[in-house]
SERO-4910 file (N, C-alpha, C, O; in steps of 0.05 Angstrom, whole numbers):
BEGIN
 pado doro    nc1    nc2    nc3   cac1   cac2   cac3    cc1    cc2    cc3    oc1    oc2    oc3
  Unk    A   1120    358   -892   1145    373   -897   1168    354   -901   1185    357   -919
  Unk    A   1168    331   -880   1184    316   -882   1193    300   -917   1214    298   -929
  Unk    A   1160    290   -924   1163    278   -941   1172    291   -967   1185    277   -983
  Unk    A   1165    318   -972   1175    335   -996   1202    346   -994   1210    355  -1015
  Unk    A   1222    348   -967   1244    337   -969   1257    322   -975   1277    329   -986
  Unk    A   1253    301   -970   1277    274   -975   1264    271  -1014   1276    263  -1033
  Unk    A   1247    276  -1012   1231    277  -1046   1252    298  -1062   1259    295  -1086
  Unk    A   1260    321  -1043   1277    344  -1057   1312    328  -1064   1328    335  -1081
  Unk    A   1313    307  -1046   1342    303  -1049   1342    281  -1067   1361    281  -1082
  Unk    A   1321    256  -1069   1322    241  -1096   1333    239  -1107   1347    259  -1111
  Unk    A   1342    209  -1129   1344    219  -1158   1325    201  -1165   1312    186  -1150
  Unk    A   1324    203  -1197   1311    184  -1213   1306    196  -1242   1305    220  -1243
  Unk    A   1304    185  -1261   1288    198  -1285   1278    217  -1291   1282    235  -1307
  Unk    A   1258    211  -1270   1233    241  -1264   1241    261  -1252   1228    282  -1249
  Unk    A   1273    252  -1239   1273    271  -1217   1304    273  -1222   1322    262  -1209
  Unk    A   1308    292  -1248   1348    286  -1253   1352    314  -1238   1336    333  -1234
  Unk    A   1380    310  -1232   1388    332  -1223   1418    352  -1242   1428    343  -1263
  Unk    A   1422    366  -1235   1443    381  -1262   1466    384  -1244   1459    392  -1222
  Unk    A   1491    381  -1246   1522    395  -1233   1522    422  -1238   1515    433  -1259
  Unk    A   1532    436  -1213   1542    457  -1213   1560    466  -1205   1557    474  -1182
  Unk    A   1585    469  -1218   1615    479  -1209   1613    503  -1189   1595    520  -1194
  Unk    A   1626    505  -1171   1639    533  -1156   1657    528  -1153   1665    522  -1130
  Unk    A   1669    529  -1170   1700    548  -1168   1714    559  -1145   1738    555  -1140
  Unk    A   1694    574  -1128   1713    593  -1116   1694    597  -1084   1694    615  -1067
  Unk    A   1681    572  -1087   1663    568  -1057   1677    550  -1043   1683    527  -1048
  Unk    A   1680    564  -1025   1703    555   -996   1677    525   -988   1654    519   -984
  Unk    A   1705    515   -990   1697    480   -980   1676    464   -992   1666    443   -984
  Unk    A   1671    477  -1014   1646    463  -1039   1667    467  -1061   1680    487  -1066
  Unk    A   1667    446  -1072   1668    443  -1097   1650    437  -1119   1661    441  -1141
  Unk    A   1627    429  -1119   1608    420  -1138   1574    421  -1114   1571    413  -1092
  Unk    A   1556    435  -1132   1534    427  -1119   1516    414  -1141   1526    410  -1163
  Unk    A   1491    407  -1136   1467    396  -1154   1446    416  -1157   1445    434  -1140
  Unk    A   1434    416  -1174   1414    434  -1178   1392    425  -1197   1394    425  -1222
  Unk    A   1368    415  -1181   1339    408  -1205   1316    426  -1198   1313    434  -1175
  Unk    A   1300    434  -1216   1270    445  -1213   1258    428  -1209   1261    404  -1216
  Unk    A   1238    441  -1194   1210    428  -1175   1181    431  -1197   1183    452  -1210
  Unk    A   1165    420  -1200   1145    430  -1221   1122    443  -1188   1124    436  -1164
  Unk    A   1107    458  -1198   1084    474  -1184   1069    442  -1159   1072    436  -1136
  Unk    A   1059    435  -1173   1043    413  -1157   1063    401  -1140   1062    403  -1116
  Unk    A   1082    388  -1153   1100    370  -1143   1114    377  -1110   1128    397  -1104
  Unk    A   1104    348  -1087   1110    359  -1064   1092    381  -1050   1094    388  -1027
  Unk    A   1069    394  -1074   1053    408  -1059   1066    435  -1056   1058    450  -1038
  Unk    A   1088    444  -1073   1099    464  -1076   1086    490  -1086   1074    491  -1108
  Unk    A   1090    510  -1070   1066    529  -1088   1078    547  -1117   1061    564  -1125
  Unk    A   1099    546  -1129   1100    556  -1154   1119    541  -1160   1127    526  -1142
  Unk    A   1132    541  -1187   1152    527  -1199   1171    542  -1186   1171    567  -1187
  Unk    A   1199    522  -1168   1220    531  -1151   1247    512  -1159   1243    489  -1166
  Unk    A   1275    521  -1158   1294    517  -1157   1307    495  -1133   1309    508  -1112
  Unk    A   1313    477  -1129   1331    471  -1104   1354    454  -1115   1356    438  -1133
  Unk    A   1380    470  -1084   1406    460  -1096   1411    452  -1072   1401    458  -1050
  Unk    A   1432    432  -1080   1439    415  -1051   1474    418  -1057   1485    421  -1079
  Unk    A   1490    415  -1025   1517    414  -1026   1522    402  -1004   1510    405   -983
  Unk    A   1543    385  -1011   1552    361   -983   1581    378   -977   1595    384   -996
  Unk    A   1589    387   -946   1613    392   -943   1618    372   -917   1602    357   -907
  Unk    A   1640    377   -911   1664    358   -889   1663    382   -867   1666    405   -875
  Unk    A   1658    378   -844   1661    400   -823   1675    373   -796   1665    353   -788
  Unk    A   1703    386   -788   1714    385   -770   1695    383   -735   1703    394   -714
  Unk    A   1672    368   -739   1656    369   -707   1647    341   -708   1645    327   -728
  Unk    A   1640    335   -680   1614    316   -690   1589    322   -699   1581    345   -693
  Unk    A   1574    303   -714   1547    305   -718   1528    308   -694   1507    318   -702
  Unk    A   1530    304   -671   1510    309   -647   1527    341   -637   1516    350   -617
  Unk    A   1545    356   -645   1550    375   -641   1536    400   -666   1528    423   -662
  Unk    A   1536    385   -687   1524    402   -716   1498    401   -710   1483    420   -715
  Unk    A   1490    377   -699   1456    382   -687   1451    403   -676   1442    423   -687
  Unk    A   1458    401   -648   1451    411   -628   1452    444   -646   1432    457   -651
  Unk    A   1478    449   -651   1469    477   -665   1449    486   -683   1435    506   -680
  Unk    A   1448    468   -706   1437    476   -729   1402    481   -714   1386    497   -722
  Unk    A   1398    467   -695   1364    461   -693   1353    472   -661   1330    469   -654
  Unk    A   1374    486   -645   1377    505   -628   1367    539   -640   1380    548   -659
  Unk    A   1345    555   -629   1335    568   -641   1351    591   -634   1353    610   -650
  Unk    A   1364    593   -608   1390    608   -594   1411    623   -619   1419    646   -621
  Unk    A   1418    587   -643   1440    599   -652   1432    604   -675   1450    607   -692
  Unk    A   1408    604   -683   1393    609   -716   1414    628   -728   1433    622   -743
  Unk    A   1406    649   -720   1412    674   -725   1449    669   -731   1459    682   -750
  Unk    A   1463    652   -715   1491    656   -733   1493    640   -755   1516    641   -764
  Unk    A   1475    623   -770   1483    614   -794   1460    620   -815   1465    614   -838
  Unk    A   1429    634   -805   1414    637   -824   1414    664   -831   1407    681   -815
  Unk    A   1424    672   -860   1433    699   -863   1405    712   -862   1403    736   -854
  Unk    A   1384    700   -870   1359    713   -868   1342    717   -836   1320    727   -831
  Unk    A   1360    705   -818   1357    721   -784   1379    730   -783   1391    718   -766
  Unk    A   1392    747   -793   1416    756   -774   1403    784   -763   1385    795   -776
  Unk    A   1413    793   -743   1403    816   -733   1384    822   -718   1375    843   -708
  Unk    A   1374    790   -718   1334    795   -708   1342    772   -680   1364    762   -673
  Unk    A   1318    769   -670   1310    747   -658   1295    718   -660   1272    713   -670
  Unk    A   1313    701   -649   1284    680   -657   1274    667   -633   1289    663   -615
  Unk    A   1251    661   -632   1231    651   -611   1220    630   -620   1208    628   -641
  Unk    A   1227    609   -597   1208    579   -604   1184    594   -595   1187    613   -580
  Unk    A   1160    585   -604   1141    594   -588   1120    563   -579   1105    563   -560
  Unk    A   1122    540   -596   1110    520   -597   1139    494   -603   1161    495   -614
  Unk    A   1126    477   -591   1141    451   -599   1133    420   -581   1129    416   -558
  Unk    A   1134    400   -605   1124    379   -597   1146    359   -593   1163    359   -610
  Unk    A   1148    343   -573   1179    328   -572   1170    307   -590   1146    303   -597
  Unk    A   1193    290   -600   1190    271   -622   1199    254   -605   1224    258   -608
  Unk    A   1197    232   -582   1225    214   -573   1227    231   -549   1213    251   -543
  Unk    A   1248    217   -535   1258    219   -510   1283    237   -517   1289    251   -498
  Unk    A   1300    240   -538   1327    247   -552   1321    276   -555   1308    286   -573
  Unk    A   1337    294   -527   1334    324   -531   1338    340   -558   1358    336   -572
  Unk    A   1323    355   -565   1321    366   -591   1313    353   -614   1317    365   -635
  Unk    A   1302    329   -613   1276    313   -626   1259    320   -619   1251    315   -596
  Unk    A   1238    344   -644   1226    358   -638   1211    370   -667   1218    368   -691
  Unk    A   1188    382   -655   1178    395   -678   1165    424   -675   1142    425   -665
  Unk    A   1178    450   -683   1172    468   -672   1167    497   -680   1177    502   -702
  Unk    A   1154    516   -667   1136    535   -684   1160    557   -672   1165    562   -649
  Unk    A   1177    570   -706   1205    593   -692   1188    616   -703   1176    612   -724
  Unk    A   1185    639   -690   1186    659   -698   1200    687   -701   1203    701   -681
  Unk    A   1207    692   -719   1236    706   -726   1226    742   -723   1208    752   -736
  Unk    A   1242    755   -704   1225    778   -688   1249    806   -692   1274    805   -691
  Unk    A   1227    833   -698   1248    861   -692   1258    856   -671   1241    843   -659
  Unk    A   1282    859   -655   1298    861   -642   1288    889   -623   1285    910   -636
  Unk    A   1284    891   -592   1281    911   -586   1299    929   -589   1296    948   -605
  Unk    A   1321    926   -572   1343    948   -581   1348    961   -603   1355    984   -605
  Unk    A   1343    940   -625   1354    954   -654   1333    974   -653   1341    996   -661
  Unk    A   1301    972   -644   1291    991   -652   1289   1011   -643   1277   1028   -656
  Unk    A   1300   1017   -619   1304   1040   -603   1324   1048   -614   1320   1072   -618
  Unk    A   1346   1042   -623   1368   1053   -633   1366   1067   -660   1373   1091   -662
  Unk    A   1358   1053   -679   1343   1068   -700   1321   1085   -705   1317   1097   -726
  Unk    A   1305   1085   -679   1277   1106   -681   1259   1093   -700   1243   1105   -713
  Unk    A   1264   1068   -700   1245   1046   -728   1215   1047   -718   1208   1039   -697
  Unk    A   1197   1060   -739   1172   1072   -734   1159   1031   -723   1142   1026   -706
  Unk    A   1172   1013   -739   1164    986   -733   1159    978   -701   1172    986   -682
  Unk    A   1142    964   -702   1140    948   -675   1148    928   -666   1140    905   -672
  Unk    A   1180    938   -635   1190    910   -640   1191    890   -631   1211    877   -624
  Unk    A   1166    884   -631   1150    853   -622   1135    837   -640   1122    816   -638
  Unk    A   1144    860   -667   1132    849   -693   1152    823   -710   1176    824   -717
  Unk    A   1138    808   -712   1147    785   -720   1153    785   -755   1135    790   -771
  Unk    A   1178    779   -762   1185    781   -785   1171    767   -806   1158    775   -825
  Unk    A   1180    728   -795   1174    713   -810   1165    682   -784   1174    677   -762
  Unk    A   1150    673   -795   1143    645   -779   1165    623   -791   1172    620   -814
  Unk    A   1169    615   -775   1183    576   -786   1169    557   -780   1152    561   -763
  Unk    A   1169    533   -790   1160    504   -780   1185    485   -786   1193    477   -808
  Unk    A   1195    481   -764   1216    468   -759   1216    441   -744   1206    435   -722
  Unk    A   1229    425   -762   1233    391   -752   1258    389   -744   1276    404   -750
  Unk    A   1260    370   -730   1290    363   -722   1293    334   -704   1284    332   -681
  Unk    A   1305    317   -716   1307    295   -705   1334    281   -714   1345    284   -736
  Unk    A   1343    265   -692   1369    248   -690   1375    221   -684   1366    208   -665
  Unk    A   1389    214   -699   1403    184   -682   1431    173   -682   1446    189   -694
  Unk    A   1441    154   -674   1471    151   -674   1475    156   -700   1495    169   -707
  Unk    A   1453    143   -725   1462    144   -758   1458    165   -776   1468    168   -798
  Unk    A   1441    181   -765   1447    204   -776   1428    222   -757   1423    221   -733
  Unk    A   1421    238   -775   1408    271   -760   1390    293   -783   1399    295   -806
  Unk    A   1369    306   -776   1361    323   -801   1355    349   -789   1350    344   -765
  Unk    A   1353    371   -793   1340    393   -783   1331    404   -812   1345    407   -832
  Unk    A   1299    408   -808   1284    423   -833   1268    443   -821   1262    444   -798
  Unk    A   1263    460   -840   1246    485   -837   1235    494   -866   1243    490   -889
  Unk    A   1217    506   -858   1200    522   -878   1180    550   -874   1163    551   -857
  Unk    A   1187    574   -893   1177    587   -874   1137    585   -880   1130    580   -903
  Unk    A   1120    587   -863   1092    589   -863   1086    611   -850   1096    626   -833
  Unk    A   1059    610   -867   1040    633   -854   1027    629   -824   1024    607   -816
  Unk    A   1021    652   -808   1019    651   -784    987    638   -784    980    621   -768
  Unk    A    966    651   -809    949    644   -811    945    609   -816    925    598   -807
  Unk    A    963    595   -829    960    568   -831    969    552   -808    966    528   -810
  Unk    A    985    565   -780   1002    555   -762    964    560   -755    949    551   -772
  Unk    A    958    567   -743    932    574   -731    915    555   -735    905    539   -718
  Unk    A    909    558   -769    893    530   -776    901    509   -766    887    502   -747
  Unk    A    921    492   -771    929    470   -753    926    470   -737    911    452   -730
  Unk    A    937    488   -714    938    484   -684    903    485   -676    899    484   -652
  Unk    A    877    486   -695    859    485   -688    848    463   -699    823    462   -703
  Unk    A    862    445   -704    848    418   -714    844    421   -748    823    413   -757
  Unk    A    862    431   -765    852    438   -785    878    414   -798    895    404   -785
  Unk    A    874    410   -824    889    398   -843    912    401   -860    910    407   -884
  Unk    A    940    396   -843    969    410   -849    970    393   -883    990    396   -896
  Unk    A    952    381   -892    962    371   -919    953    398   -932    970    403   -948
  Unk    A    938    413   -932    921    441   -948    952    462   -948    956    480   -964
  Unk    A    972    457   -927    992    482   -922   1001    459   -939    998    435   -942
  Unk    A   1022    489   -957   1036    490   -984   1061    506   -972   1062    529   -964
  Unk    A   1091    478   -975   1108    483   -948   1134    488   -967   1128    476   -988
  Unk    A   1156    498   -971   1184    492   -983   1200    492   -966   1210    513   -959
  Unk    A   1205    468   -956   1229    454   -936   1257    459   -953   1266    452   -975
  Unk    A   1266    476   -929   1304    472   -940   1306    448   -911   1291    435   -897
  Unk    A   1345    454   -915   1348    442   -882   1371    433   -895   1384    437   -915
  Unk    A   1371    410   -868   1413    392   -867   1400    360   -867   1377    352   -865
  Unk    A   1425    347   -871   1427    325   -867   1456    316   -862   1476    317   -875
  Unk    A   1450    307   -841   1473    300   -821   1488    278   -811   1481    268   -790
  Unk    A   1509    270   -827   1521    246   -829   1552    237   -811   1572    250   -819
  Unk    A   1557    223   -795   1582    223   -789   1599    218   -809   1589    207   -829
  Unk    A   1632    224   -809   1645    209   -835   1659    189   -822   1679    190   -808
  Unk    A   1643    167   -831   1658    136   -823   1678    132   -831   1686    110   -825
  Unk    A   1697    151   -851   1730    142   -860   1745    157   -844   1768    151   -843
  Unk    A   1731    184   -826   1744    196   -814   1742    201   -788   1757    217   -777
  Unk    A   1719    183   -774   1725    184   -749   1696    196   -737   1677    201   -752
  Unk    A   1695    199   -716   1665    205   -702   1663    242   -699   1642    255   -697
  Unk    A   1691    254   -700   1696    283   -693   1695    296   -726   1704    319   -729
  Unk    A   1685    283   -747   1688    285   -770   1654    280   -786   1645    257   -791
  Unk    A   1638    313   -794   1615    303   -804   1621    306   -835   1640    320   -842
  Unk    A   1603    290   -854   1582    305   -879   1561    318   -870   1545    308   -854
  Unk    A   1559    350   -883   1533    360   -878   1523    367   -898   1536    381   -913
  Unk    A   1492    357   -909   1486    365   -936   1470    386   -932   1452    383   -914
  Unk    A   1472    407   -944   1454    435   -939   1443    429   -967   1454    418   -987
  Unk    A   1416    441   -964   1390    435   -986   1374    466   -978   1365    473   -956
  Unk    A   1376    480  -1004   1362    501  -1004   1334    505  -1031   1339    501  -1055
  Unk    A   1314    510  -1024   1300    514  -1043   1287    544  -1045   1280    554  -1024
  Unk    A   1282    561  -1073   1265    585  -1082   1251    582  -1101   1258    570  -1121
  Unk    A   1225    594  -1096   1203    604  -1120   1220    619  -1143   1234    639  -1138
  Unk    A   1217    604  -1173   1221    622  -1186   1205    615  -1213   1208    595  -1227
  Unk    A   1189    634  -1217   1163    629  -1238   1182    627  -1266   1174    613  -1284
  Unk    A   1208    642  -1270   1220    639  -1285   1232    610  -1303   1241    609  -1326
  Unk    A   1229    588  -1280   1246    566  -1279   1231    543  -1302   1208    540  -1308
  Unk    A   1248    533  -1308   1238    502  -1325   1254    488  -1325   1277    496  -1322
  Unk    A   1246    452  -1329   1264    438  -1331   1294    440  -1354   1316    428  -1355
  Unk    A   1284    455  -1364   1307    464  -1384   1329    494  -1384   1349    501  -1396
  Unk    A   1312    505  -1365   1326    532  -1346   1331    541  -1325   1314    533  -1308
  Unk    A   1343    551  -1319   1362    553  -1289   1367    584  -1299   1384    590  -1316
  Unk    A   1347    603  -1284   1357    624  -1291   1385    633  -1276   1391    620  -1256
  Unk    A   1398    651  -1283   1432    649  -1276   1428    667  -1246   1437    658  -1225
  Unk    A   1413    691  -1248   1405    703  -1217   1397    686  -1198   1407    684  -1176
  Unk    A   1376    673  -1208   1371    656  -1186   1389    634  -1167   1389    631  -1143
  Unk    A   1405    619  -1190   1423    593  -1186   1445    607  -1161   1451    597  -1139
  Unk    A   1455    643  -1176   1477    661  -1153   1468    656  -1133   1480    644  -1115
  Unk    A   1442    665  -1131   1431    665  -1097   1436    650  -1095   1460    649  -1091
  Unk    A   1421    617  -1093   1421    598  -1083   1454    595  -1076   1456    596  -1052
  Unk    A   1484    592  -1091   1497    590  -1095   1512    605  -1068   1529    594  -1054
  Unk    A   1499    637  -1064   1515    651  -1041   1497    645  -1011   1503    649   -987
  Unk    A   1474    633  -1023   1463    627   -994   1476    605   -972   1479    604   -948
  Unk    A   1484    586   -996   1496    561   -982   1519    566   -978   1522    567   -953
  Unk    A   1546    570   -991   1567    582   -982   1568    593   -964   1586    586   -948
  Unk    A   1553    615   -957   1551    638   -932   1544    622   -916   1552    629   -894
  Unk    A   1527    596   -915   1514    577   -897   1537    559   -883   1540    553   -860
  Unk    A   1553    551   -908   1570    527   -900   1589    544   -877   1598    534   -856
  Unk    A   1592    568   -883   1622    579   -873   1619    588   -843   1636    587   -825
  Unk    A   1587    597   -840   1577    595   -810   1569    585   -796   1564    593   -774
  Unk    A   1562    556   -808   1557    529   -792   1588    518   -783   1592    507   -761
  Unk    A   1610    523   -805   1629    508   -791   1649    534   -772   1667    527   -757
  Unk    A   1644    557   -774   1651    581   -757   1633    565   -725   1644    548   -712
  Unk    A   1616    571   -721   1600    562   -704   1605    533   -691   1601    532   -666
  Unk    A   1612    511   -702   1613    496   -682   1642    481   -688   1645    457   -691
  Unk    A   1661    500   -688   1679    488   -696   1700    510   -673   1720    500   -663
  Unk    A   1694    534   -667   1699    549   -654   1682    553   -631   1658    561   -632
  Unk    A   1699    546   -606   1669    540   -582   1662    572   -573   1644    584   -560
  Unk    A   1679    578   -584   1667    615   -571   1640    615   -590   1619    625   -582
  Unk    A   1644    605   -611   1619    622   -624   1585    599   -620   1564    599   -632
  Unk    A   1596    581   -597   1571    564   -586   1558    587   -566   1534    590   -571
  Unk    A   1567    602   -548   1539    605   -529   1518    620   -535   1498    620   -520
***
């Protein structure tokens, strides 16, 4: 997973990436945007990923601790909001708390379902994650991807995590050395399947999403640890 990340943020020849103006995205001004080909990274269809660097008012061992805390998922991943998430597995990386590698599972909410009469079961698990997260004074990363429960299985039984077919988003977490230690870069990297996509197209639906996922991302990563109420 690791490696088909930092592969996602690249450049090179093989690997150009395109500008993309926003205009009117709070604390982005420009993001990147290249297609992934099917094979490439072990990706399972031809997918989109866009990357955006913003400035957030914290330190970097404070943007950690949140971003890779499974407690505060749910206030910056718009795709948990409302639910629960549960580590259910995790391997420490290091001695360095929250150097780690770990199995989230994103869950119905009991109450919501009593409240709604939701015929669902709410112990029923939405979506699985496989989540990395590791740190040092120089920087910091938190990745995820979501997987099947059936391939978490395979592995955890001695089976072969190169066969799982993973699309890592995540952060990368930089202090800003012109501005001081209470001053990060955070690059948010999002990637989607879109059978539509070619190196020569960027379908325009697709690019929006990507476009409102990270925005909505940036604004509740820096809501969240920038405001200590919205830590516990």
């Amino acid at each position: 997973m690791m490696r088909n990340f930092w592969r996602n943020l690249s450049f090179s020849r093989k690997n150009p990436w395109m500008l993309v103006s926003l205009s009117d995205a709070e604390n982005i001004n420009k993001a990147i945007i290249r297609f992934v080909k099917e094979k490439e990274g072990k990706c399972p269809g031809p997918a989109l990923v866009m990357a955006a660097t913003i400035r957030i008012p914290a330190s970097a061992r404070r943007i950690f601790n949140f971003l890779q805390d499974e407690n505060s998922r749910s206030k910056w991943d718009i795709l948990s909001h409302g639910h629960v998430v549960q580590q259910t597995r995790s391997i420490s990386n290091g001695c360095v708390p929250g150097n780690r590698v770990s199995i989230l599972e994103v869950k119905v909410p009991n109450r919501a379902s009593r409240i709604s009469n939701s015929p669902e079961d709410p112990d029923r698990t939405v979506k699985t994650l496989l989540q990395e997260s590791f740190s040092t004074s120089a920087c910091s990363y938190v990745t995820f991807a979501p997987v099947e429960a059936s391939s978490i299985n395979m592995i955890l039984n001695g089976g072969d995590s190169d066969n799982v077919l993973v699309m890592p988003s995540g952060f990368s977490i930089l202090p800003d050395g012109l501005t001081g230690d209470e001053v990060s870069l955070v690059t948010i990297i999002f990637q989607i399947l879109d059978s539509a996509a070619s190196p020569m197209c960027f379908p325009a639906n697709s690019v929006y999403s990507m476009y409102k996922v990270i925005t909505e991302t940036a604004k509740a990563i820096t809501a969240g640890v920038v405001d200590p109420y919205n830590m516990g």
